[in-house]
N, C-alpha and C positions, 0 to 999 in steps of 0.2 A: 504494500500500500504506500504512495507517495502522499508526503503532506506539502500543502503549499504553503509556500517561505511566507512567512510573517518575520517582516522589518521592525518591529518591537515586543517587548512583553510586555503583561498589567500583571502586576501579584498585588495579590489583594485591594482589590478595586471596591471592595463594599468594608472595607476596615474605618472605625469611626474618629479616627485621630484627624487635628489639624494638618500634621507633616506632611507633606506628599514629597516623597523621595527619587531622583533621577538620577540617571545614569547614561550620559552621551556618549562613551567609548568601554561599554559595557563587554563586549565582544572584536572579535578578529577573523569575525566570520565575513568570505570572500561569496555571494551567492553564485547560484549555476549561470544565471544568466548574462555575468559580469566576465567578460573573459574566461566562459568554460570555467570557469570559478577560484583563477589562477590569475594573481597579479603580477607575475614571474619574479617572485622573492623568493630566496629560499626559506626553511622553515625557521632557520635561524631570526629573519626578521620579524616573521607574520608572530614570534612568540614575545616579540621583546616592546617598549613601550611605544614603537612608531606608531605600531598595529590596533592597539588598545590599553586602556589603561590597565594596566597588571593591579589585582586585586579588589577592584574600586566594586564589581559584581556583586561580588557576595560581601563588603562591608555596607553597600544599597538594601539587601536584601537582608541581612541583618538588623540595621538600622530600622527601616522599614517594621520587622515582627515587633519589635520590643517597643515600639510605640506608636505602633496599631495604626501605623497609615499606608496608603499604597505604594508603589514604587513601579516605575516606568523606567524600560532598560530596550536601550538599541540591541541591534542583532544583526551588524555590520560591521566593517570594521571603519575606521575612519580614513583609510588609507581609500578606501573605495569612494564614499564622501564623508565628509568632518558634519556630523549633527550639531556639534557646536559652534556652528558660522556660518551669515548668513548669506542669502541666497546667491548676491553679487560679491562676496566675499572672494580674494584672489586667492587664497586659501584654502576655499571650500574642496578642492579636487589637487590634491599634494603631490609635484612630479619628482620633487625631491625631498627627504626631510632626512634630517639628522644625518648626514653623506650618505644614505641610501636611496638611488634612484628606483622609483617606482617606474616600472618598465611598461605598464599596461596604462596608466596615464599619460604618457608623454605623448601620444596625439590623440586625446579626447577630443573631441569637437562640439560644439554646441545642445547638435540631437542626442549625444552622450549623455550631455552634461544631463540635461532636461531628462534624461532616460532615470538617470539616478537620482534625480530630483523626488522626480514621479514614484519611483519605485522604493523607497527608502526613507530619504529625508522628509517630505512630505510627511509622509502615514505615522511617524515616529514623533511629527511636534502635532500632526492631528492628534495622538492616543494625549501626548502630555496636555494640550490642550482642553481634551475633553475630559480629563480626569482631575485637571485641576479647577474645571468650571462647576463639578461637580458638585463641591465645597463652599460653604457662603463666604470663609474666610481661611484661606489654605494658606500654607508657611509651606514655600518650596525652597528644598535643603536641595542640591545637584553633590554629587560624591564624585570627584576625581581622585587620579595619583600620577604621583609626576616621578621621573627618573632624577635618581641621586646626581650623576652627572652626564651631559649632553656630551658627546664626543669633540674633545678641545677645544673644552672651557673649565671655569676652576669646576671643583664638586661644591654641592648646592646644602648647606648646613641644616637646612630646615628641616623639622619634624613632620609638621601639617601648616598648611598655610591657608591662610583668610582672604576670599576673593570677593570684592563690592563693587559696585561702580558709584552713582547719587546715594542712594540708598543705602543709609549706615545703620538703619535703627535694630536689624539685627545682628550686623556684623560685629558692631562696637560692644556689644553685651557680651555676644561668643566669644571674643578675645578678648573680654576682660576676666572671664570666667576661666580660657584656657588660661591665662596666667597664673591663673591660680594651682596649675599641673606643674609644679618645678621644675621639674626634666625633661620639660618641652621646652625647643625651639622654635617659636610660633614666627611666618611670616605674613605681615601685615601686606597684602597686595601683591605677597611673593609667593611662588619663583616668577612670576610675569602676572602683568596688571589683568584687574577680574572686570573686564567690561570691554566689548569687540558687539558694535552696533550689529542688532541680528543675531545674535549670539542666545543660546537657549536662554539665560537668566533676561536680558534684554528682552526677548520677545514672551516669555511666559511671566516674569513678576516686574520687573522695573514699568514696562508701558500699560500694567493695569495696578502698580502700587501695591503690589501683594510682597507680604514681607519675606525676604531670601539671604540665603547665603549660600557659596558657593565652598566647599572644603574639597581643598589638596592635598593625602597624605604622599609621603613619600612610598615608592612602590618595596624596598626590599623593608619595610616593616610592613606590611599584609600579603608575604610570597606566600604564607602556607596559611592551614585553615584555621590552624589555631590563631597566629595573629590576626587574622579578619577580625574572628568574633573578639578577641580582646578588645581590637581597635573599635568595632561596634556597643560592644558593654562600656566602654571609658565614655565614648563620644554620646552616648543617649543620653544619660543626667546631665553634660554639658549643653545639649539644645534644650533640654527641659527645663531647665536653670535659665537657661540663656532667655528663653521666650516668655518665662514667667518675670525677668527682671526688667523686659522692653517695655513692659503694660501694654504691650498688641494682641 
């Protein structure tokens, strides 16, 4: 029996929490219909973080059980298109990142682009859009992770880092509360600025004012399963905290 490709997941879509949790580079999944399902990396690449955020899945879906709200997760990888940039973004469709040339992009052409638009990007900010419209008043968390260090630049000290653009009234709580974790290195707007016009937090909380934050942990603290969930049991009283200190 063949199943046809769904470009997102919903878990737990009727859960009664304000959070609703996302996850843009959830996967490193290439579909069939994308280059015979081959973006001619080797596996070396497709596993490491060009591909998708390493760990950032299952700290979403963590996060997400333990305080009973939904969580919306891609099922692409971003190397095929970035759900996190927008439509005219020169980014959106990556020929080279981190000195790895993506081989199956380097002559995309318009009907392409539009191909993956349609089939992917679209249907993945329709699901977060209509599960976050769901809610009279939803708190969207977005869980990334970022690599320790980029290939020749220094290594990147941070722990977890705090991503906002206008919008500070939940960021400024959650990093006041992180610092309350002493053995975190918290980066305020790092490893890179959290707002790219079009960008999932842009188009689902900033342009209707719904309160967000964006967290980056670093990817070799949630490689295995035990550190996910730790990182999801630390991090769940820090938004709960965090949101009951905003009065939102």
């Amino acid at each position: 029996m063949f199943m046809t490709y769904q470009p997102f997941e919903i878990e737990g879509a009727d859960r009664a929490g304000r959070f609703v949790f996302l996850c843009d580079h959830a996967a490193n999944t290439v579909p069939d219909f994308i280059n015979a399902g081959d973006l001619g990396l080797p596996a070396e690449d497709m596993g490491r973080h060009i591909a998708f955020d390493i760990g950032a899945a299952a700290v979403t879906r963590a996060l997400a059980a333990q305080l009973d709200g939904p969580a919306v997760l891609s099922n692409f990888s971003r190397l095929v298109i970035d759900p996190n940039r927008g439509e005219d973004d020169p980014t959106l469709i990556m020929r080279l990142y981190d000195g790895t040339i993506i081989h199956a992009n380097r002559s995309v052409d318009e009907a392409a682009r539009q191909h993956r638009l349609d089939r992917m990007h679209r249907p993945y900010h329709g699901a977060v859009a209509q599960v976050a419209a769901a809610r009279s008043d939803p708190v969207l968390v977005s869980v990334h992770s970022f690599t320790p260090q980029l290939r020749g630049r220094p290594p990147r000290p941070w722990h977890v880092g705090v991503l906002y653009a206008d919008d500070r009234r939940l960021a400024d709580p959650f990093m006041a509360r992180l610092a309350q974790e002493s053995d975190l290195t918290v980066g305020d707007n790092q490893p890179y600025s959290g707002h790219l016009t079009g960008d999932t937090m842009d188009r689902h909380a900033l342009q209707h004012r719904r309160p967000h934050v964006l967290i980056e942990i670093r990817n070799d603290l949630i490689s295995t399963q035990e550190d996910q969930q730790a990182w999801a049991c630390r991090l769940a009283p820090v938004l709960t905290d965090s949101l009951a200190a905003s009065g939102l």
